[in-house]
One Martini backbone bead per residue (centre of mass of N, CA, C, O) as a GRO file, in nm:
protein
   60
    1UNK     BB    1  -1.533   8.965   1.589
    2UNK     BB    2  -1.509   9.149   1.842
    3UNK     BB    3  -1.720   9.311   2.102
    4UNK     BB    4  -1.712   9.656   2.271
    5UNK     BB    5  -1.790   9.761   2.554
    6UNK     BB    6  -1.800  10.129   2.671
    7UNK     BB    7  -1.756  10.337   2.876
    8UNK     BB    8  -1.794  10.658   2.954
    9UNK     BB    9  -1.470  10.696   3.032
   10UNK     BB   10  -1.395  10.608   2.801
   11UNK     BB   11  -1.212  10.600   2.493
   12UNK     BB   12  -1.335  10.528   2.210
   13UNK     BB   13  -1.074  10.597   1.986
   14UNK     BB   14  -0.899  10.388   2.132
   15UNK     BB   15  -1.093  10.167   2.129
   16UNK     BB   16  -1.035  10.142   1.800
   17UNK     BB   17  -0.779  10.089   1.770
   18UNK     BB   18  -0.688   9.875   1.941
   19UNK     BB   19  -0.892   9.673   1.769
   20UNK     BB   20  -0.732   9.712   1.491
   21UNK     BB   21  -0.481   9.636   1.559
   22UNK     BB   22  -0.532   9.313   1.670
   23UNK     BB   23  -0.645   9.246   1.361
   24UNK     BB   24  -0.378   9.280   1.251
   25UNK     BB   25  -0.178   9.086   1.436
   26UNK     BB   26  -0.389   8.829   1.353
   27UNK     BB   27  -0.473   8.901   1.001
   28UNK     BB   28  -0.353   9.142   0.903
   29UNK     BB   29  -0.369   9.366   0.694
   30UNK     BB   30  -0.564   9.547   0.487
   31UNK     BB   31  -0.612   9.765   0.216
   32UNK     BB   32  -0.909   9.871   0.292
   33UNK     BB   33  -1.074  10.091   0.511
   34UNK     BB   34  -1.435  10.159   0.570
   35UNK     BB   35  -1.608  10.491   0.650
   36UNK     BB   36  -1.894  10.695   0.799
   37UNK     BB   37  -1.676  10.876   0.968
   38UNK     BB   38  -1.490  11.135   1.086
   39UNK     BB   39  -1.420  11.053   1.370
   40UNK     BB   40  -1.296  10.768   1.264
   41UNK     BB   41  -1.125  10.870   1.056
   42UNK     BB   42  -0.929  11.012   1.256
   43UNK     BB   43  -0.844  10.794   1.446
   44UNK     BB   44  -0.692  10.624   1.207
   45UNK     BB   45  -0.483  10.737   0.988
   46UNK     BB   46  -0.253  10.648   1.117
   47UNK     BB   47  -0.283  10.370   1.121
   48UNK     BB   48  -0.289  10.374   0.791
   49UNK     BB   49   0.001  10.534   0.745
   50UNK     BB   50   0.206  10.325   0.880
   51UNK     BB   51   0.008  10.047   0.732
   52UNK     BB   52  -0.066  10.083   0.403
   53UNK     BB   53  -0.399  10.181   0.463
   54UNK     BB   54  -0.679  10.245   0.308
   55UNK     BB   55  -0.873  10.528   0.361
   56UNK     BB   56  -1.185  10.543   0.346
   57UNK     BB   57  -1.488  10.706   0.264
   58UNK     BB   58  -1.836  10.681   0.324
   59UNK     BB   59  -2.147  10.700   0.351
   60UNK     BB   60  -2.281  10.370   0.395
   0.00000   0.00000   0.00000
């Protein structure tokens, strides 16, 4: 997986989920996604429920 450094004026969550959507299309859904942050947890929460993967909070 590929890492992305981000401007200062980048949209975070936007360019979280271009990430995700691309691994999807690449090498398709997971089962189910674990986040440890609320922020990162609702920027997927849409492409989680219209791709029917799991997405879990978790402490750590």
């Amino acid at each position: 997986m590929m890492i992305e450094m981000t401007e200062p004026d980048d949209d975070a969550a936007e360019v979280l989920a271009e990430t995700v959507i691309d691994f999807i299309l690449e090498y398709g859904s997971p089962k189910e996604i674990r986040v440890s942050n609320v922020i990162v947890e609702s920027s997927l929460k849409q492409i989680c429920d219209v791709c029917k993967i799991k997405l879990r909070r978790v402490n750590r």
